[in-house]
C-alpha positions as CSV (number, residue, x, y, z in Angstrom):
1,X,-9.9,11.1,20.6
2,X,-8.8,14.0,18.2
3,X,-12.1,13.8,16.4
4,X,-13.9,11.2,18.1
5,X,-14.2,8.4,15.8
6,X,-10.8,6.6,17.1
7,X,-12.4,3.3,17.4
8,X,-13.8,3.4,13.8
9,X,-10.3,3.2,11.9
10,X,-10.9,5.1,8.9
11,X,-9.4,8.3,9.7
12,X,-7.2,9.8,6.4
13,X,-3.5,10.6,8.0
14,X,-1.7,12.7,6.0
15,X,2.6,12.4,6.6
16,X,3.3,15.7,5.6
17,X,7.2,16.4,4.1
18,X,8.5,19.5,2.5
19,X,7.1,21.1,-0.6
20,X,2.9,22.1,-1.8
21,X,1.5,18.3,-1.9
22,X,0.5,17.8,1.4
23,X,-1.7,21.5,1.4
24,X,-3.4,20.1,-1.5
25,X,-3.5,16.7,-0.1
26,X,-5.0,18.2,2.9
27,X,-7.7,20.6,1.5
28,X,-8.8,18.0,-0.7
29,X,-9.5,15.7,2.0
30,X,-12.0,18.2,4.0
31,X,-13.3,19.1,1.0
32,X,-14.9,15.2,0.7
33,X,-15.7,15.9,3.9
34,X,-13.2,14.2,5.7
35,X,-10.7,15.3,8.7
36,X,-7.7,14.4,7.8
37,X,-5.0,14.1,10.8
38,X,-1.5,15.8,9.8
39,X,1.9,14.6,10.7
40,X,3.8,17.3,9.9
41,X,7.5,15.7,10.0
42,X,9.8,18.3,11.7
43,X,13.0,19.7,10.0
44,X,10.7,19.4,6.4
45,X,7.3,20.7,6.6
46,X,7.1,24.0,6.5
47,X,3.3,24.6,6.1
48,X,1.0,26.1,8.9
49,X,-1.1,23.4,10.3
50,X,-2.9,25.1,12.9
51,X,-6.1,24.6,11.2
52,X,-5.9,21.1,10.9
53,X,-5.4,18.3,14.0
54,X,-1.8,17.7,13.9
55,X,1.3,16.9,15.3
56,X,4.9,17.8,14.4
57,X,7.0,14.3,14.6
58,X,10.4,13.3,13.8
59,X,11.0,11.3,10.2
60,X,12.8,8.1,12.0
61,X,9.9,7.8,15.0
62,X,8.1,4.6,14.1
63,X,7.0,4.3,17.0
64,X,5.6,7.4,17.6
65,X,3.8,7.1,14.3
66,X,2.3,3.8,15.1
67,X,1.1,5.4,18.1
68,X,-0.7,8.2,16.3
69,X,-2.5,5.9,14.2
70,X,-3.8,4.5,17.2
71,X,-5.0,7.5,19.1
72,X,-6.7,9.3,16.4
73,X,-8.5,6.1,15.0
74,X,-6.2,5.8,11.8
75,X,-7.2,3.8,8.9
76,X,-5.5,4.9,5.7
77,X,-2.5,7.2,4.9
78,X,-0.6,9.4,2.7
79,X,3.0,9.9,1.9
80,X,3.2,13.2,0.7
81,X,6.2,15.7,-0.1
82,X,9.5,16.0,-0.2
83,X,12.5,14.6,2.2
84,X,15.5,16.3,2.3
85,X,17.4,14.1,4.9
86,X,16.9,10.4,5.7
87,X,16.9,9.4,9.3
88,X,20.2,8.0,10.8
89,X,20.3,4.8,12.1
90,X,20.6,5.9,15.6
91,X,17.4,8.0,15.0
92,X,15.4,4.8,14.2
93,X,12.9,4.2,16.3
94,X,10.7,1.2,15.8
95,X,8.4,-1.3,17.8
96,X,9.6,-4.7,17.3
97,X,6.5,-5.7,15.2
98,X,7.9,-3.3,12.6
99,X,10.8,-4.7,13.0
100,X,10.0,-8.2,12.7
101,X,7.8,-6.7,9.4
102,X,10.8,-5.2,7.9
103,X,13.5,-6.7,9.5
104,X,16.5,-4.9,7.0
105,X,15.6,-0.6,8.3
106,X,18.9,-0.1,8.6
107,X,20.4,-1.7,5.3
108,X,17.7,-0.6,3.4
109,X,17.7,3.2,4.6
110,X,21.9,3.0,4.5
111,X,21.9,1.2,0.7
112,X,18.2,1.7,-0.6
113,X,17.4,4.4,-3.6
114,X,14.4,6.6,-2.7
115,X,11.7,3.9,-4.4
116,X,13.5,1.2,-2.2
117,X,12.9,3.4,0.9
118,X,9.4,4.1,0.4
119,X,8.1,0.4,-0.2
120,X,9.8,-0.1,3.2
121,X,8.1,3.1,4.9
122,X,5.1,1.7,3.5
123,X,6.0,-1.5,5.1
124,X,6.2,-0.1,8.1
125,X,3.2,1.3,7.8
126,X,1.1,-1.5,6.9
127,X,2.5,-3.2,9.8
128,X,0.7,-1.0,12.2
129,X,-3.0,-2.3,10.5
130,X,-2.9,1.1,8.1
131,X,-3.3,1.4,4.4
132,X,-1.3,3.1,2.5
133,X,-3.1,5.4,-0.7
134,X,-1.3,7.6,-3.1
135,X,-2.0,11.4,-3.0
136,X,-3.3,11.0,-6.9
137,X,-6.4,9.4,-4.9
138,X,-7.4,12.0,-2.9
139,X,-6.7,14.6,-5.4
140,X,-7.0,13.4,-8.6
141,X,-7.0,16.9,-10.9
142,X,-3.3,16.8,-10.0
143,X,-2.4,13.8,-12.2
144,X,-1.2,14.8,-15.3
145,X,-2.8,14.5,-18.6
146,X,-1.1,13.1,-22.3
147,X,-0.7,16.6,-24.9
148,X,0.2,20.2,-24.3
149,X,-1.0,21.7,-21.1
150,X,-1.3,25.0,-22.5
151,X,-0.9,26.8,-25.7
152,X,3.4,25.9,-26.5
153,X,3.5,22.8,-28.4
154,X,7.0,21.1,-28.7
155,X,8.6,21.4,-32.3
156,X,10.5,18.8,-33.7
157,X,13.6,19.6,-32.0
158,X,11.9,19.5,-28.7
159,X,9.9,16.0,-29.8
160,X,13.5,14.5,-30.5
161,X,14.9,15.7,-26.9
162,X,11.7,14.2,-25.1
163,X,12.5,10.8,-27.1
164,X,16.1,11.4,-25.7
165,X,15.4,12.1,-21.7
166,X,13.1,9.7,-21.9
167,X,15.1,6.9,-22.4
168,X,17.6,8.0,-19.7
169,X,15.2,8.6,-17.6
170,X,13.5,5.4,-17.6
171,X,17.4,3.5,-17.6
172,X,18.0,5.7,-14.4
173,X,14.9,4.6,-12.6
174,X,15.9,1.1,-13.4
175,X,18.7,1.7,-11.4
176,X,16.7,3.4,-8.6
177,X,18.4,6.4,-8.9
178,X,16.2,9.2,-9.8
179,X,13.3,10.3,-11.6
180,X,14.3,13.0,-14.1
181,X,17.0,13.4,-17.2
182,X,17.1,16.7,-19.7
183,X,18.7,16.5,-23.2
184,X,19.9,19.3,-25.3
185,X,20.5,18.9,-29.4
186,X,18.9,14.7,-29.1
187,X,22.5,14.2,-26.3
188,X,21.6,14.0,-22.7
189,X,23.5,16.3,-20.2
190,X,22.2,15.7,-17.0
191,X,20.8,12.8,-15.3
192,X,18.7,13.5,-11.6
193,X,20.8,12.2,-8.3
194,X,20.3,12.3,-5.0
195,X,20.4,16.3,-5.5
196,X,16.7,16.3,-7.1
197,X,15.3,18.3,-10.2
198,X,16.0,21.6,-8.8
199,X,19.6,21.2,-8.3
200,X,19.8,19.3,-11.5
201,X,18.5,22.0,-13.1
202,X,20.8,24.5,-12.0
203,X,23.6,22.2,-12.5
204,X,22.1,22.5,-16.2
205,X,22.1,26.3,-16.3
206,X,25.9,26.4,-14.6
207,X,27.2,24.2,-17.8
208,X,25.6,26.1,-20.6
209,X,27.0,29.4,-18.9
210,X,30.1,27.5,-18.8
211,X,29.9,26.4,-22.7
212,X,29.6,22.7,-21.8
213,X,26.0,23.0,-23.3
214,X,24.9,24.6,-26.5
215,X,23.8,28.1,-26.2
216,X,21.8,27.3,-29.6
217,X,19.6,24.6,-28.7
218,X,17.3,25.1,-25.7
219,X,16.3,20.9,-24.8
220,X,13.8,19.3,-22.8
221,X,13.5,18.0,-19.3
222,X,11.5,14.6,-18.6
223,X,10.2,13.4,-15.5
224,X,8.9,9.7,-15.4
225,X,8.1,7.0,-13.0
226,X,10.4,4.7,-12.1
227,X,9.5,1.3,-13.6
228,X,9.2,-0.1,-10.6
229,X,8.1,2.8,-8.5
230,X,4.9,2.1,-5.8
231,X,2.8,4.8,-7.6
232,X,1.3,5.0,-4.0
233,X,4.5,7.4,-2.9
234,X,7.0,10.1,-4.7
235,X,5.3,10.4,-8.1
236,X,6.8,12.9,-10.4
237,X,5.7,16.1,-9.8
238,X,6.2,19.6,-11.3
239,X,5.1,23.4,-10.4
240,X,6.0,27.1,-11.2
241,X,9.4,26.7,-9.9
242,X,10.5,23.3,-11.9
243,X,9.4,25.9,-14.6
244,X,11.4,29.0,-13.5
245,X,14.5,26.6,-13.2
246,X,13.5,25.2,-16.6
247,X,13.8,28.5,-18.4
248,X,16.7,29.7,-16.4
249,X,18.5,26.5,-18.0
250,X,17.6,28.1,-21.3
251,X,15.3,24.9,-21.6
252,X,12.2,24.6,-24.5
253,X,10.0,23.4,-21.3
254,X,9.1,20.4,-19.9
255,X,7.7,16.6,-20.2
256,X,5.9,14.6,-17.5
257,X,4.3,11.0,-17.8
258,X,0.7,11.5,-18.3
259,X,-1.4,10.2,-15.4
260,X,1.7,8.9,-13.6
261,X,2.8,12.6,-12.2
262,X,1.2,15.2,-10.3
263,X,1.2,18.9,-11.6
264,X,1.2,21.5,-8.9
265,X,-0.4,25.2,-9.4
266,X,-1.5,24.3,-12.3
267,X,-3.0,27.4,-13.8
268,X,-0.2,29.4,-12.7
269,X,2.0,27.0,-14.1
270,X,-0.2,27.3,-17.5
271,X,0.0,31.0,-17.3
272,X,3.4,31.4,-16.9
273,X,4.2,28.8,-19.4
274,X,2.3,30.6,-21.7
275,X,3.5,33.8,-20.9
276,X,7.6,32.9,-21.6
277,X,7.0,30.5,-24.2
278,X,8.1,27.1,-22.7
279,X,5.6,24.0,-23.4
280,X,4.3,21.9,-20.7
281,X,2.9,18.7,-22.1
282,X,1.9,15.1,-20.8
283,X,3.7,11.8,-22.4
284,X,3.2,8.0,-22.4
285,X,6.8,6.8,-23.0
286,X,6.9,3.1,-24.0
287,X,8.2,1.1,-21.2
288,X,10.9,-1.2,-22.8
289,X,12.5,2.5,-24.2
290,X,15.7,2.2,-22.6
291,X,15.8,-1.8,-21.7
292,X,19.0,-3.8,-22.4
């Protein structure tokens, strides 16, 4: 096979979406000393892979996933990067053991938030004899840590915002919606959708242009876990650009969940942070903040 260990069953693959993790993902993994198989899904990864074994494969092929694993002597994976589009029902395709694993696809891909989605990917997944690790264990430096990441500490005003989005954010996940929440003056104005942090965050910048926001107080946005997110896919993650967003919302910085989030670039992140002023800094919200 690919590397010539397919009957051994320990080969790292590495489903690769949109976005930096899966580089990192990938690099870390030969750097162990392991070669880690890439299957780069097509129409969201946009990395070069020619220096890895790889193949390009579609998001709803199942069975051409399963098959992978089997050529290339697959024994554990990663979920790694972003998805822009969900598969189609008509674009599922599954052998019947997954199906008989996971019997509700197309429900669940039709009426499922994104943490619902993933435990049922990874369902899938373990039906095919692979196991499933998060990309915080093969590259642990990414996780994030508790405190100030660089030299910006928040003030009191920002301390009160974090308090705010955190909440939010951690009544949002409940709901399986989304992952992120920003507040502005201890009030929070925007809650993360379907649409992701980016988008949110220009949504952010578009109402304080509009006068919707304060143009006084700059505000904080939070990232957590869901409460019950599988911290083995889609942990919150931030880089330069959540940054550059940040600051063109007029934002004080940013707030991630301390060793339950990945930060990307992260001493270009900490240089530019540094550089305009904005605080990066790890937190460990209490869980019941936000519960009924």
């Amino acid at each position: 096979m690919a590397d010539g260990r397919a009957e051994t069953r320990d080969r790292l693959a590495i489903i690769a979406g949109g976005g930096l993790l899966p580089r990192y993902v990938a690099d870390a993994a030969r750097a162990r000393g392991e070669n880690p198989y890439i299957l780069a899904l097509s129409n969201e990864s946009s990395e070069n892979w020619s220096g890895f074994d790889h193949q390009v494969i579609s998001i709803g092929n199942y069975a051409g996933i399963g098959a992978a694993f089997r050529a290339n002597g697959i024994g554990r994976a990663v979920l790694s990067g972003f998805v822009r589009r969900r598969p189609e029902w008509r674009d599922i395709h599954a052998p019947w053991k997954a199906l008989l694993a996971v019997p509700s696809i197309v429900r669940t891909l039709m009426k499922g938030g994104d943490d619902t989605v993933l435990k049922m990917v990874i369902r899938l997944i373990e039906s095919e004899g692979v196991r499933v690790v998060g990309a915080h264990e093969i590259v642990p430096d990414l996780l994030g840590t508790e405190g100030p990441l660089g030299t910006v500490v928040p003030d009191t005003a920002a301390e009160a915002d974090i308090a705010a989005a955190a909440a939010a954010a951690l009544a949002l996940g409940r709901l399986d919606v989304g992952q992120g929440a920003v507040a502005v003056g201890g009030r929070v104005v925007a809650l993360e959708g379907a649409e992701g942090t980016d988008a949110m965050l220009e949504r952010v910048a578009q109402l304080r242009v509009a006068g919707r926001i304060s143009q006084r107080r700059k505000g904080v946005l939070v990232k957590l876990c869901k409460p019950e997110q599988d911290l083995r896919a889609d942990l919150p993650s931030i880089g330069v650009e959540t940054l550059r967003r940040a600051q063109a919302a007029g934002l004080a910085g940013l707030a991630v969940e301390a060793g339950r989030s990945l930060v990307l670039e992260r001493e270009a992140l900490m240089a530019e942070a540094n550089a305009c002023g904005l605080f990066v800094t790890g937190i460990v919200p209490s869980r019941t903040e936000g519960a009924s």
